[in-house]
C-alpha positions as CSV (number, residue, x, y, z in Angstrom):
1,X,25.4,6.8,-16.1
2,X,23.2,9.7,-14.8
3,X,20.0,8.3,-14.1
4,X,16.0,9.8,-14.0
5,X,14.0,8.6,-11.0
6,X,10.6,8.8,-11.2
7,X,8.4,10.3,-8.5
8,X,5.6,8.3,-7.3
9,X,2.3,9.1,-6.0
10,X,3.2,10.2,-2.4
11,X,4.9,14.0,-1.7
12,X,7.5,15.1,0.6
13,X,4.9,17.2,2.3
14,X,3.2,14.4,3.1
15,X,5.9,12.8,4.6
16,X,7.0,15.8,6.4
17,X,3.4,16.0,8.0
18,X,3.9,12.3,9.4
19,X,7.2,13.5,11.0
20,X,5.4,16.6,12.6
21,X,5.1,15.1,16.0
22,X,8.3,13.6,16.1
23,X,10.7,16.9,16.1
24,X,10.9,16.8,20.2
25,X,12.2,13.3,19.9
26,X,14.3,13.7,16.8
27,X,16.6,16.6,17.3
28,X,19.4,14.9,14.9
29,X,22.1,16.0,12.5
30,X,21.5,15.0,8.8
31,X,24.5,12.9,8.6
32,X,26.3,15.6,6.6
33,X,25.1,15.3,3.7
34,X,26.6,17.8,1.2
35,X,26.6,16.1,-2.2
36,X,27.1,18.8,-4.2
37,X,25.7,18.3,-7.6
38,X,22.0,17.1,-7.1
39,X,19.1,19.3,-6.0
40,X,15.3,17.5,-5.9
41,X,12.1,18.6,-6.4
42,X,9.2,18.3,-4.2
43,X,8.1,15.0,-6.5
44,X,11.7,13.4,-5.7
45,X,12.8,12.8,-8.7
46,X,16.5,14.1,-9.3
47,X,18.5,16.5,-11.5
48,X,19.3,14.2,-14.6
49,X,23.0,16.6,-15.3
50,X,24.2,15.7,-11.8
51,X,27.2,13.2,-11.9
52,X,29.2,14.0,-9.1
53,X,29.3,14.1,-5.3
54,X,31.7,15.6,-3.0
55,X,31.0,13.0,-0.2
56,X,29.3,9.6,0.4
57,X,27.8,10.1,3.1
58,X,26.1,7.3,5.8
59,X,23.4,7.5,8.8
60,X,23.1,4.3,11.2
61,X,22.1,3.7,14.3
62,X,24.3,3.9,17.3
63,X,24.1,0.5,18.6
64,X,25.0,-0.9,15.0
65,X,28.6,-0.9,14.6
66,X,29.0,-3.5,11.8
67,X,27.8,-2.0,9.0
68,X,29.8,1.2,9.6
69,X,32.7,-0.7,10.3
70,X,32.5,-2.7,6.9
71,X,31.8,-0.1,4.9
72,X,35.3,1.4,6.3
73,X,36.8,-1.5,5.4
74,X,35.2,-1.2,2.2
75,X,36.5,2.5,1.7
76,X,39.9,1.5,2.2
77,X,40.3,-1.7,0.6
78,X,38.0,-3.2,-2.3
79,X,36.2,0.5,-2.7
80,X,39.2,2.6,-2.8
81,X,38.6,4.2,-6.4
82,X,34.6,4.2,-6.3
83,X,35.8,6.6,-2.4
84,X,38.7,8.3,-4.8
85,X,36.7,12.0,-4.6
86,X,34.0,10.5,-2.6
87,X,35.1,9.9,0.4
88,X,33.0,7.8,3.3
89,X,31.6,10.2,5.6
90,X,29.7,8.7,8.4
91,X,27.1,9.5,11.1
92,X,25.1,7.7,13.9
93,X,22.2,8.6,16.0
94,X,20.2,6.8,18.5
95,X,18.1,4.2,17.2
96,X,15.4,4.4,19.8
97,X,13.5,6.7,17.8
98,X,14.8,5.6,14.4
99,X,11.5,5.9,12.1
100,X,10.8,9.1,13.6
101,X,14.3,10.4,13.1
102,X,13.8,9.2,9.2
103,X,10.7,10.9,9.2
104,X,11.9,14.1,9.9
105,X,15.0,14.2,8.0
106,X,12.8,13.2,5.1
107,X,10.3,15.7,5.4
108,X,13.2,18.5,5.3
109,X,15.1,16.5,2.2
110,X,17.8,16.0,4.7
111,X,18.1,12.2,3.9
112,X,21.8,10.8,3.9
113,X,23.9,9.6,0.4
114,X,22.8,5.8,2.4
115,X,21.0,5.2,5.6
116,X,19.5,2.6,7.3
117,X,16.0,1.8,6.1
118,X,12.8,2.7,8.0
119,X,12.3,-0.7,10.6
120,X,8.4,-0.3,10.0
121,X,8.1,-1.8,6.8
122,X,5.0,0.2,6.1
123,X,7.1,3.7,6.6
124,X,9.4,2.2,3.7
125,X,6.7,1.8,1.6
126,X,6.0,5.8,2.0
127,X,9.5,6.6,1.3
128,X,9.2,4.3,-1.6
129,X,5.7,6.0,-3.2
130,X,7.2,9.8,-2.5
131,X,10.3,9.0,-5.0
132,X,12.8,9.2,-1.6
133,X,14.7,5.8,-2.5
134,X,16.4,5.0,-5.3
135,X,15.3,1.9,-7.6
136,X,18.6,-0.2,-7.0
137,X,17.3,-2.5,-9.7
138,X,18.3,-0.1,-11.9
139,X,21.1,0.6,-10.6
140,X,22.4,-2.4,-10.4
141,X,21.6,-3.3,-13.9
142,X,23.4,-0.3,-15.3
143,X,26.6,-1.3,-13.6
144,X,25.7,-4.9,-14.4
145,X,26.2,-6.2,-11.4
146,X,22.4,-7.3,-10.5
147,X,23.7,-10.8,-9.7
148,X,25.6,-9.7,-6.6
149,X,22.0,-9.8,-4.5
150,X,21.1,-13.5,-3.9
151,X,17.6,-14.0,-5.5
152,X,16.2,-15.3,-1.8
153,X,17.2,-11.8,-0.5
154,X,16.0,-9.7,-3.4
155,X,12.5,-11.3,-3.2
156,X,12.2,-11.0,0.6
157,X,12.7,-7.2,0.7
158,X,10.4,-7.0,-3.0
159,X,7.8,-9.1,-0.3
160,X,8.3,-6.6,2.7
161,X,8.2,-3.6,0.4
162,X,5.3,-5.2,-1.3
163,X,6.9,-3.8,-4.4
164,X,8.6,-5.2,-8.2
165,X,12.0,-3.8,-7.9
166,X,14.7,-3.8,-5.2
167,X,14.6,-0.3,-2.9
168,X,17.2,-1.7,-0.5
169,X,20.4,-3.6,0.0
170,X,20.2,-6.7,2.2
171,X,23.5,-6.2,4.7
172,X,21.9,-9.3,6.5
173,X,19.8,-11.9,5.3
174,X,18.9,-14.5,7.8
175,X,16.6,-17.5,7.8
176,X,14.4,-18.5,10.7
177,X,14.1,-21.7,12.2
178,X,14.6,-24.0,15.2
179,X,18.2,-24.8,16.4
180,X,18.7,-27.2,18.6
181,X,21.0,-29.2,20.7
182,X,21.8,-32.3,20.0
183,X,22.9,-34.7,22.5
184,X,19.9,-33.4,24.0
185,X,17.4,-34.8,21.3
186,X,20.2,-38.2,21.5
187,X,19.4,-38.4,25.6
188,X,15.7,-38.4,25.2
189,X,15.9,-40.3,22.1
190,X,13.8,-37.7,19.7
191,X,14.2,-37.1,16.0
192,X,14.2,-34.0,14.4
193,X,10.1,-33.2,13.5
194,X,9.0,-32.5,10.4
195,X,5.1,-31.3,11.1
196,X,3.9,-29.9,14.6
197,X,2.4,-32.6,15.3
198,X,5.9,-34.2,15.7
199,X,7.1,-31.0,17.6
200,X,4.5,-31.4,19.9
201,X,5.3,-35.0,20.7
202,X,9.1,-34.5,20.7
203,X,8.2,-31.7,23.2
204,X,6.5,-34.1,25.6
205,X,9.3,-36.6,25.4
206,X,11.7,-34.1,26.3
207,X,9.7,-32.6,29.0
208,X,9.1,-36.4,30.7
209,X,13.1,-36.8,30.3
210,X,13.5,-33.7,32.1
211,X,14.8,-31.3,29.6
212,X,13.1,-28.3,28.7
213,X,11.8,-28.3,25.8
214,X,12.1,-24.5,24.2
215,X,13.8,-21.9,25.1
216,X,12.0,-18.7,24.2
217,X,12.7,-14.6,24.9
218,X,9.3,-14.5,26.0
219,X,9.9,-11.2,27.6
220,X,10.6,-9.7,24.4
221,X,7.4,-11.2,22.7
222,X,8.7,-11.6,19.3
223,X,10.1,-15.1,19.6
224,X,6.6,-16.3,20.4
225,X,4.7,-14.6,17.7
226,X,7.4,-16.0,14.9
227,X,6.0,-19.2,15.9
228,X,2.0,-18.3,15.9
229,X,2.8,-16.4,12.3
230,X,4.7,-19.4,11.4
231,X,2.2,-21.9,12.0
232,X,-0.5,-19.5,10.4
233,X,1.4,-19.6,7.1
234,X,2.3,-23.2,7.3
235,X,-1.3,-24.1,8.0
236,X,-3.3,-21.4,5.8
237,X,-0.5,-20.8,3.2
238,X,2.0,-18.2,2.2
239,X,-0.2,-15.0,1.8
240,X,-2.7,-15.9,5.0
241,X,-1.4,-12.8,6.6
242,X,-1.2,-10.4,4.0
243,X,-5.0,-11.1,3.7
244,X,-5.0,-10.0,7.2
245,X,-3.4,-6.5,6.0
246,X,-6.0,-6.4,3.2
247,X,-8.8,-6.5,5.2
248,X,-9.8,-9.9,3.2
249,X,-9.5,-11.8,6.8
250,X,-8.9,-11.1,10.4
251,X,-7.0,-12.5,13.3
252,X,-9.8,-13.5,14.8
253,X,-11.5,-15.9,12.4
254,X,-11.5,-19.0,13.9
255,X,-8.7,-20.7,11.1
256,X,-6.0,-17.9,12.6
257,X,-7.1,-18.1,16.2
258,X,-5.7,-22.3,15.6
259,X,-2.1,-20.6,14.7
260,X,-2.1,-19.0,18.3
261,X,-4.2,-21.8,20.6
262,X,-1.5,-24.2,19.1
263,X,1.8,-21.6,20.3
264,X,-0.6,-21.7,23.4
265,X,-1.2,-25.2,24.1
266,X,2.9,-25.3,24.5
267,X,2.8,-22.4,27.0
268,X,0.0,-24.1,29.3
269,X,2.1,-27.6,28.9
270,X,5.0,-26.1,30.8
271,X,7.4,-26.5,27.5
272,X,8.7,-23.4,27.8
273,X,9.7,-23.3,31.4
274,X,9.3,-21.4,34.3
275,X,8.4,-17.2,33.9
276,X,8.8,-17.9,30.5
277,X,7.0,-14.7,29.7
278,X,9.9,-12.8,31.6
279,X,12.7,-14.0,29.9
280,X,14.3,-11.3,27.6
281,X,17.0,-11.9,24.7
282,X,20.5,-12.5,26.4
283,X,19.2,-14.6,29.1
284,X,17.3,-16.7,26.8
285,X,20.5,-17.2,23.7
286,X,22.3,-17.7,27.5
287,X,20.4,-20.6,28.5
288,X,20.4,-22.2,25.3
289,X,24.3,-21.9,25.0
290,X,24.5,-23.6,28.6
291,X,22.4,-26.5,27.6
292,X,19.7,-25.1,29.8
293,X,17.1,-26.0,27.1
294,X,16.5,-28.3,23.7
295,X,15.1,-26.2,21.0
296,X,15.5,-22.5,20.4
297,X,13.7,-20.8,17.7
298,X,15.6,-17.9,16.5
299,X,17.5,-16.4,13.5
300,X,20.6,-16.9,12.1
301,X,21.8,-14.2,13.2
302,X,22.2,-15.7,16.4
303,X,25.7,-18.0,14.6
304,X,27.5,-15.0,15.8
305,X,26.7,-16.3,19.4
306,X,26.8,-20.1,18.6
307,X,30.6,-19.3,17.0
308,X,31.4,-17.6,20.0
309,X,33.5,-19.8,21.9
310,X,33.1,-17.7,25.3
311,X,29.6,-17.9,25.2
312,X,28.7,-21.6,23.2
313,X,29.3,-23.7,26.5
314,X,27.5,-26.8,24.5
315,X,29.7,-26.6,21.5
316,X,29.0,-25.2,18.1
317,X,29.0,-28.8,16.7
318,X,26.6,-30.2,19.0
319,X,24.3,-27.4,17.7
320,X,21.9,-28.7,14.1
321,X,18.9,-26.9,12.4
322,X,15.4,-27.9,11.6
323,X,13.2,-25.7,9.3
324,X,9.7,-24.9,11.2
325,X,7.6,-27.9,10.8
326,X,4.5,-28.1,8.3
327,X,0.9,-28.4,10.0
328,X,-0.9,-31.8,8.5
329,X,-3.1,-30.6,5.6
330,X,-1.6,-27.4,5.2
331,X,-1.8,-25.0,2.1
332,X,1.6,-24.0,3.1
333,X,5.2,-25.5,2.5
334,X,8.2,-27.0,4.3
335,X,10.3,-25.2,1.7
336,X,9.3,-21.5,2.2
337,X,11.8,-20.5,4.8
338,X,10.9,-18.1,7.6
339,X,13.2,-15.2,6.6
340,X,14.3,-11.5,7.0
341,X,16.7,-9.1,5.7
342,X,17.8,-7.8,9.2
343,X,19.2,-4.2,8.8
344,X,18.5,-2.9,5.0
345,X,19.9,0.2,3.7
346,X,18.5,2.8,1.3
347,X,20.0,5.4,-0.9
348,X,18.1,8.8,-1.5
349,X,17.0,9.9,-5.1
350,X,18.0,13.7,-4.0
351,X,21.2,13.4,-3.8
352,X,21.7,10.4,-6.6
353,X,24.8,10.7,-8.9
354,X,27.4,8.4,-11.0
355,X,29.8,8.7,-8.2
356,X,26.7,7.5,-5.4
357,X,26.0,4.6,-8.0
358,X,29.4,3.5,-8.3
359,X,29.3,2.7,-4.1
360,X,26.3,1.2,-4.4
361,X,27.8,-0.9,-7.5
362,X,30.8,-1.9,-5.5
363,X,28.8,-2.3,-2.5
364,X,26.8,-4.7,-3.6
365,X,30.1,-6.7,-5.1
366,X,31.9,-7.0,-2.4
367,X,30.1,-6.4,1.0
368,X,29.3,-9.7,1.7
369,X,32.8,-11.3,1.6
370,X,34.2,-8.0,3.8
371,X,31.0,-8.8,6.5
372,X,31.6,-12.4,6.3
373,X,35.3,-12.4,6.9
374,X,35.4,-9.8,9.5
375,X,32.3,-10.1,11.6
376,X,31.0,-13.3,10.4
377,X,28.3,-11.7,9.2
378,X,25.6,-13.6,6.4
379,X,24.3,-11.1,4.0
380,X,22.1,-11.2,1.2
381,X,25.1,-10.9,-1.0
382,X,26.9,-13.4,-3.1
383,X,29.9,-14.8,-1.4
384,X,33.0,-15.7,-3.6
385,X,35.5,-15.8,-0.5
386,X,34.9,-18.6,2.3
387,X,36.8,-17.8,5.3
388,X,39.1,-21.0,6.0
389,X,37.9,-21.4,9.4
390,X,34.0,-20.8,8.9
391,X,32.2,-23.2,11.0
392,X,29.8,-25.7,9.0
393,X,26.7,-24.0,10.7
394,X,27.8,-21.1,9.0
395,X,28.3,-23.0,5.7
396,X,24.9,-24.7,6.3
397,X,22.9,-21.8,6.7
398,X,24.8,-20.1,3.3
399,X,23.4,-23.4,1.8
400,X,19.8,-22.9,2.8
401,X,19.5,-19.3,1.7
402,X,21.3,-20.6,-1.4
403,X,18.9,-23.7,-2.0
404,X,16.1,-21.5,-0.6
405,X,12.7,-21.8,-3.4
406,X,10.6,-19.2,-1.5
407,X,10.0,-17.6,1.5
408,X,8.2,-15.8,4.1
409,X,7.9,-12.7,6.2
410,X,7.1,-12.6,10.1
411,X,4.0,-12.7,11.8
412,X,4.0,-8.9,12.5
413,X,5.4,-7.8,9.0
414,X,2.2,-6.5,7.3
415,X,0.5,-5.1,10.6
416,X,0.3,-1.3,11.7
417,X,2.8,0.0,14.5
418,X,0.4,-0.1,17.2
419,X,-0.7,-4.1,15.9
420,X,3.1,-4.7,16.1
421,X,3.6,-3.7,19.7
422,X,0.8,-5.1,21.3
423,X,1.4,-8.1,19.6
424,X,5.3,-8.2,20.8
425,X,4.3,-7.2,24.3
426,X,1.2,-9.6,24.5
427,X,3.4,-12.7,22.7
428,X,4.9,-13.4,26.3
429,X,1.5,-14.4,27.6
430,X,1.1,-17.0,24.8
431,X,4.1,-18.5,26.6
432,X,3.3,-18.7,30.0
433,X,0.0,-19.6,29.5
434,X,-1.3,-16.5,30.4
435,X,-3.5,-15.8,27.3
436,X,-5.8,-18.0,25.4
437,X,-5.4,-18.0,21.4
438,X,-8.3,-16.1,21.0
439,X,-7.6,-13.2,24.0
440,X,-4.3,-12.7,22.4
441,X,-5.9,-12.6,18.7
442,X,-8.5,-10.1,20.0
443,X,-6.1,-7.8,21.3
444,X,-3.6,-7.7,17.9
445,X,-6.7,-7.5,15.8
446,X,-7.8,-4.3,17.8
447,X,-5.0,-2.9,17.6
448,X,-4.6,-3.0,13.5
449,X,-7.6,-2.0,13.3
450,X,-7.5,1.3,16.0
């Protein structure tokens, strides 16, 4: 099954120059990668007689264990002929400096067999338009196994990627929404909202029973933005913010400046508690799990926490799941969940063969059972396996990516790096009611546009 891939428009000098001023930071191994058979030209596309590898060969991140540790698994057990003269040959580096690591490695065609993709979604794009990632639609359509990425997952990375085809497998796929505790919302005698204008009313009731009403990372920034991105896209519809990319709008016309006075209005009532904008990650999934709050917007990644009995002090049953609410009026929809695709991972064209497309063929069969079953991990995979002692949040989150009709990406997704991080570092202030709507709009539009 030897494959062409085309080049596209943009060249590996190109991407080399971009990785220039990252070399001091990024003084990293290649992962090893030795396949033997395939050689690239500067255009990326690959050597169409090359059907053999010595090695498959992965880069991750050092703080990621699991998808290392599946893949393994993977080599091992349902893999085993696919790694029968191809071994698994893995390497980590510090994830700190991750795009500009990728950078680099790209620029010298020192990419891995399979790697973790770029985290700016715009850097992916670049890999993507110099020929560096395979087209895993084709791929997986040669080995006719196409149906093994659930169609939610496929079209959130075709979305981020802003491309047709499928440049990256989806080893998590998570939905977004509120979770929240129950015999909270029984005690103050509030019903799961449907619109914001419900949340914001369910919010007051809590807060004049006592109970916090969100519990937010505020400190990290990102858990507030979700929400203003949310109720942009809710309010404006589904492509409000890629507008903002286009240059067809900005942040701080007066219809997205609503989005972020609304996440605002919350801070300056109090609802998110005291030095809200402080709070980072671990304390905040902490004071949820302890009951110390009544709604938590966050990922579903976060079931690996709630099905932690150590940590879940209020009880993984006593935990349910609203979808973010719609805003009265709105061109947007209920139905178009919040979602992401957590960590993908690429493949490289240079170093493409039949024996790198049969791992990437049984890959895609049979990651999501070994992720699920070992680290209760949900992927963007189709599941034929249920564990027997999967909790039903687990199984009710499977059902909503199932059931999912559309969906859409993050507040920050389509911005530049520097619009990313002074949004995340400024999304704390929205929280404590440090910033008005329109200062923190001001500052992310700036920065997109510096």
């Amino acid at each position: 099954m030897s494959m062409t891939l085309a080049p596209r428009r943009t060249t590996l000098a190109a991407i080399a120059l971009t990785g220039v001023g990252a070399l001091a930071l990024a003084a990293c191994s290649s992962g090893g990668d030795t396949s033997a058979s395939d050689t690239a030209s500067d255009s990326g596309s690959t050597d169409e007689t090359a059907t053999t590898s010595d090695e498959f060969t992965y880069l991750g991140q050092t703080q990621n264990t699991t998808i290392i540790g599946t893949l393994e698994s993977l080599e091992t057990g349902a893999c085993a002929a696919a790694a029968d003269g191809t071994p698994l040959v893995s390497d980590a580096i510090d994830g700190t400096t991750w795009d500009q690591q990728l950078q680099v490695l790209a620029g010298n065609d020192a990419l891995s067999n399979m790697s973790m993709a770029a985290g700016t979604p715009s850097l992916m794009q670049d890999f993507i338009d110099a020929g560096l990632v395979v087209d895993l639609s084709d791929v997986l359509a040669e080995y006719g196994v196409e149906d093994s990425v659930l169609p939610a997952a496929a079209a959130t990375l075709e979305q981020l990627y802003q491309t047709d085809d499928l440049y990256a497998l989806p080893t998590e796929y998570n939905i977004e929404g509120f979770w929240y505790n129950e015999e909270l919302f029984a005690e103050a005698g509030v019903e799961v909202p449907t619109t914001w204008d419900e949340l914001v009313d369910a919010a007051a009731t809590l807060d004049a029973a006592g109970i916090q009403p969100f519990v937010a990372a505020g400190g990290d920034g990102w858990p507030v933005t979700r929400l203003v991105g949310n109720y942009i896209l809710r309010d404006l519809g589904s492509d409000a913010l890629q507008k903002v990319a286009d240059g067809e709008a900005s942040l701080t016309d007066p219809e997205y400046v609503a989005g972020a006075d609304a996440v605002a209005a919350l801070g300056e009532a109090g609802y998110f508690g005291a030095a809200a904008g402080s709070i980072d990650y671990d304390t905040a999934m902490n004071q949820f799990l302890t009951g110390g709050g009544a709604m938590f917007y966050m990922g579903s990644w976060a079931l690996a926490n709630f099905n932690d009995e150590e940590q879940n002090q209020i009880g993984v049953d006593n935990i349910g799941y609203f979808a973010f609410p719609e805003v009265s009026g709105g061109a947007g929809s209920i139905d178009e969940v919040p979602a992401n695709a957590g960590i993908p991972v690429m493949f490289t064209t240079s170093s493409y063969s039949d024996d790198i497309g049969e791992w990437i063929a049984c890959i895609a069969q049979n990651y999501g059972d070994v992720a699920l079953a070992e680290s209760g991990q949900v992927t963007g995979f189709t599941i034929t396996e249920t564990p027997a002692d999967q909790s039903d949040l687990t199984t009710l989150v499977q059902d909503e990516i199932a059931n999912a009709t559309g969906s859409v990406l993050w507040f920050e997704a389509a911005f530049t790096s520097e619009g990313t991080t002074v949004s995340q570092t400024n999304g704390g202030g929205l929280a404590s009611g440090n910033l008005t709507g329109e200062e923190f709009m001001q500052l992310v539009q700036d920065a997109n546009e510096g």
